[in-house]
Structures are given as structure tokens and as C-alpha cells.
N, C-alpha and C positions, 0 to 999 in steps of 0.2 A: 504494500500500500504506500503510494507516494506522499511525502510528509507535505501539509499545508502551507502555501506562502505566509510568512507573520507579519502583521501590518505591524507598522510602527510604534516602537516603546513594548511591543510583546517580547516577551523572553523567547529567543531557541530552541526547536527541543529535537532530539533526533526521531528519525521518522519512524522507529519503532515502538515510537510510544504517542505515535498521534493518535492513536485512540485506546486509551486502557480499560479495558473490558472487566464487566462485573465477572464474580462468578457465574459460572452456567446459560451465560449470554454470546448470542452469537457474535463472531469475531469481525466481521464485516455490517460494519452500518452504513455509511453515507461516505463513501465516495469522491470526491471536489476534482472539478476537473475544468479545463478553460472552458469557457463555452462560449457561444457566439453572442455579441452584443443585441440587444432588444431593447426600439425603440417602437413609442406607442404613441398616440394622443394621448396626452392624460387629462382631457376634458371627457373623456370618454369613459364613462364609469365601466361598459361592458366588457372594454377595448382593456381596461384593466385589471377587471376578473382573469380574463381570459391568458394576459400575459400571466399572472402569476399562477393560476392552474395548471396552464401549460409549464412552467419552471418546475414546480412541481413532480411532475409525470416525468419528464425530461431524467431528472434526476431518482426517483426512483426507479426505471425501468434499465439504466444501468450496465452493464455485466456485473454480475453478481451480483445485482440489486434482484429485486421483483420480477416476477413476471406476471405481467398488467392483466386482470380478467374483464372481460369487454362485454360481458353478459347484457347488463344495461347497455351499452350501444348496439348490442345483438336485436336484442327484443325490439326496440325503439324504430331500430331500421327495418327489420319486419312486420313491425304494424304500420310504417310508414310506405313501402312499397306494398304493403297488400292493399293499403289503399289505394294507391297511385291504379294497381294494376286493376282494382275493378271499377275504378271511374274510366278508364280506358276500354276495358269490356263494356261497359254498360253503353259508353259513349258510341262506340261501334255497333252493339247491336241494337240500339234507338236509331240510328241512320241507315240500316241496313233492312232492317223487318220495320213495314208498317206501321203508323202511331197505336193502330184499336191493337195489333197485335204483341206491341210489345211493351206496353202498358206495366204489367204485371212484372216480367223483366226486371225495366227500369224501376220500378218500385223496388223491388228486394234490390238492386245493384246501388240504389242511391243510400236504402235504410244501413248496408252490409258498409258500407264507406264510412257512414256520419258514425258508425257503431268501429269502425277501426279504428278514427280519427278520434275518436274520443278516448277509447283505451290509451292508445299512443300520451293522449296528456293527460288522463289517469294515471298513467305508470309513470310519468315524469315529474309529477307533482307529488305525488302519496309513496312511491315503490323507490325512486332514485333518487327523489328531492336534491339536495345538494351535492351530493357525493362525489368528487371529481378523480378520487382513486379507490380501485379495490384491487392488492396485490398478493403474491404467497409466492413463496420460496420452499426450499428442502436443503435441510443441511444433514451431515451424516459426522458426528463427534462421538464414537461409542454408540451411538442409535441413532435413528431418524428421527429428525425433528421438524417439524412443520411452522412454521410464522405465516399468519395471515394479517395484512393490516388495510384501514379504511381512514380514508382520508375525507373529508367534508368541507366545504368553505363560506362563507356569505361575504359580502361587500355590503359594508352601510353606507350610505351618499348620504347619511346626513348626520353632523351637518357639512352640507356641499364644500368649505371650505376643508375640511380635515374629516376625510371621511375613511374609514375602518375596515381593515381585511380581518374576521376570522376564521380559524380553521378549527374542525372539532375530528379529533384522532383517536380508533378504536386497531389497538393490537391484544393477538394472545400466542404465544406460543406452546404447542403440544407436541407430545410424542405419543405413541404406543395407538399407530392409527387416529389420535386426534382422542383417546378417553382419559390421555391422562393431562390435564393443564397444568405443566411448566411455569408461565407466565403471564399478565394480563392488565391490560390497560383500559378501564372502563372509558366509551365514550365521556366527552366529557369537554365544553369548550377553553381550548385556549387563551390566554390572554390576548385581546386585538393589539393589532398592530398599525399604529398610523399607515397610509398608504402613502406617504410624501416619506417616509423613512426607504422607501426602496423605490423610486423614481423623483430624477430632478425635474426641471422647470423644463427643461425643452422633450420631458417624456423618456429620458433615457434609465432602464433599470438597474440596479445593483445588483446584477447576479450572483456574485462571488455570495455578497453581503444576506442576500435573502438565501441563497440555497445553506449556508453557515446557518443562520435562524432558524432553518425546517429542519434541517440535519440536526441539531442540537437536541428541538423538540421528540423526535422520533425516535434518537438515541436515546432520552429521557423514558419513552413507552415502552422500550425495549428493555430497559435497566443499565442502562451503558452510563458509565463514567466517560463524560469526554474531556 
């Protein structure tokens, strides 16, 4: 693991000890690596979710980070193209058979649409709400052990002047097929984080800075001394 750059006035430390590990905790947390500079609007409250979600995932999916389960964008997109696909059928077979004959049809192809289109922001509002990561790993140290962790976020725009990223972070680690719980971090929200603390005035992010803040926190859920 390559040792972190030290900003200034921090003490040295050699790289085998940039990250010192609890007992019975896995040896690999977070990573730091260059990454590419990200600039946004930052009048854009969405434009700034999104950057910092994305940093996020970036960073946890890694080598030897997580491996990202995409369930919720699985489902989401499935109830999104079944709809697409029978407003398309319906649409063709209303232009193709007769208005008296195809009546009944377009009734069920229209009701089968508004009924997938709704599931689709069913499940996105109640099912996936905020969630912007769900990952798991496998480590093998004397047994298999399994880490699952969930990631969650909100953006407050108010007040518009200094408005608030939080995240809300659920880990547990198991062994013996997942019945026996090792460790565990009850959801539970974070302390926010001004959003002017990781983007300046022309919109440019602190990557270095914000991914050090999420890595810290997630070392924390995991039991890691960093």
C-alpha cells in the first residue's frame, strides 16, 4: 500500500504504517490515489450531489476495494425499458389495427405503462431512497470473511448560502456463510459537512481532501485505526 502524501506541518510516517489496523479488521480500507481533477457548477445543487456521489463510488470500487452491486440500477432500468417497450407496442398496434378494434389493446398497453412507470418511482423513492452505494468484498485470513457496506447521502440547499452534504453509512462484517457477525456499524447519520469545504469559488473539488474525509469515516465503521 503506497504511503499518503503529508500536507504540511504533518509529521512523516513510513508507509507501512499508513494505516494501522484494529485487531480482526481487514487490512485494506481506502486506498488514495491521484485522480482526475472535477470541476462543476456549484450553483448547481444537483451538479453537486452528483460530483460527490460519484467520488465516492470512484473510490470505493477500487482494486481491492468493493465490488459495486447495481441491483437498484438493475430493477430501475427494467421497469424503465418495460415501459418504454410497451408504449412502443401499444403505439404500433393502435396505428396498425383499427381504432373499434384495438380499443381494448391500447387500454391494457396504456394501464401496463402508467403501472410500470409508477413502480419504477415506487422503488426509487421507498426501496432505494438515497442510497448511492451498496458494496461487499471477501477476504480469506484463516476463514472467509465477508464485508458488506451501504452508503447513503442527502444535500440540504438550505440555507442556499452554506448548504450541507450528509452521508448515512451501514457496515457489518461476517464469517461462517454470513451466521456468524464479526462486526457492525449501525446505520446511523454522519456529521454534515459544509459543501464549500470540498469545492472552491470557480466549482473546482478537493478530491484528495474529500476522499481522506470518506476514507477516515468508513475506516471508523470498519474498526480501523487510521
Amino acid at each position: 500500500m503506497a504511503a499518503k502524501k503529508r500536507r504540511n506541518g504533518e509529521p512523516s510516517a513510513p508507509a507501512d504504517v499508513d494505516t494501522a489496523v484494529a485487531k480482526n479488521a481487514p487490512t485494506d480500507v481506502i486506498v488514495l490515489s491521484d485522480s482526475e481533477p472535477v470541476k462543476i457548477n456549484n450553483a448547481h445543487m444537483r451538479e453537486i450531489k452528483d460530483a460527490l456521489d460519484d467520488a465516492i463510488r470512484r473510490m470505493l470500487t477500487r482494486p481491492d476495494q468493493f465490488k459495486q452491486n447495481h441491483m437498484h440500477t438493475d430493477v430501475k432500468l427494467a421497469l424503465g425499458w418495460g415501459a418504454v417497450l410497451v408504449a412502443g407496442a401499444t403505439g404500433l398496434y393502435g396505428y396498425f389495427v383499427e381504432f373499434e378494434k384495438a380499443k381494448i389493446g391500447v387500454a391494457v398497453g396504456v394501464v401496463l405503462y402508467g403501472l410500470l412507470s409508477t413502480l419504477q418511482y415506487l422503488y426509487q423513492w421507498f426501496v432505494e431512497k438515497d442510497i448511492v452505494f451498496v458494496g461487499k468484498r471477501r477476504s480469506v485470513a484463516g476463514r472467509i470473511e465477508t464485508e458488506r457496506i451501504i452508503l447513503s447521502s442527502k444535500l440540504n440547499p438550505k440555507p442556499r448560502t452554506n448548504p450541507t452534504y450528509t452521508l448515512t453509512l451501514s457496515y457489518n462484517r461476517t464469517t461462517n456463510s454470513g451466521k456468524t457477525l464479526l462486526h457492525s456499524a449501525s446505520p446511523k447519520p454522519v456529521v454534515e459537512s459544509p459543501v464549500a469545504r470540498w469545492f472552491d469559488k470557480e466549482g473546482n473539488m478537493d478530491v484528495p481532501g474529500f476522499e481522506r474525509y470518506v476514507g477516515d469515516l468508513v475506516a471508523g465503521a470498519m474498526g480501523v485505526k487510521t
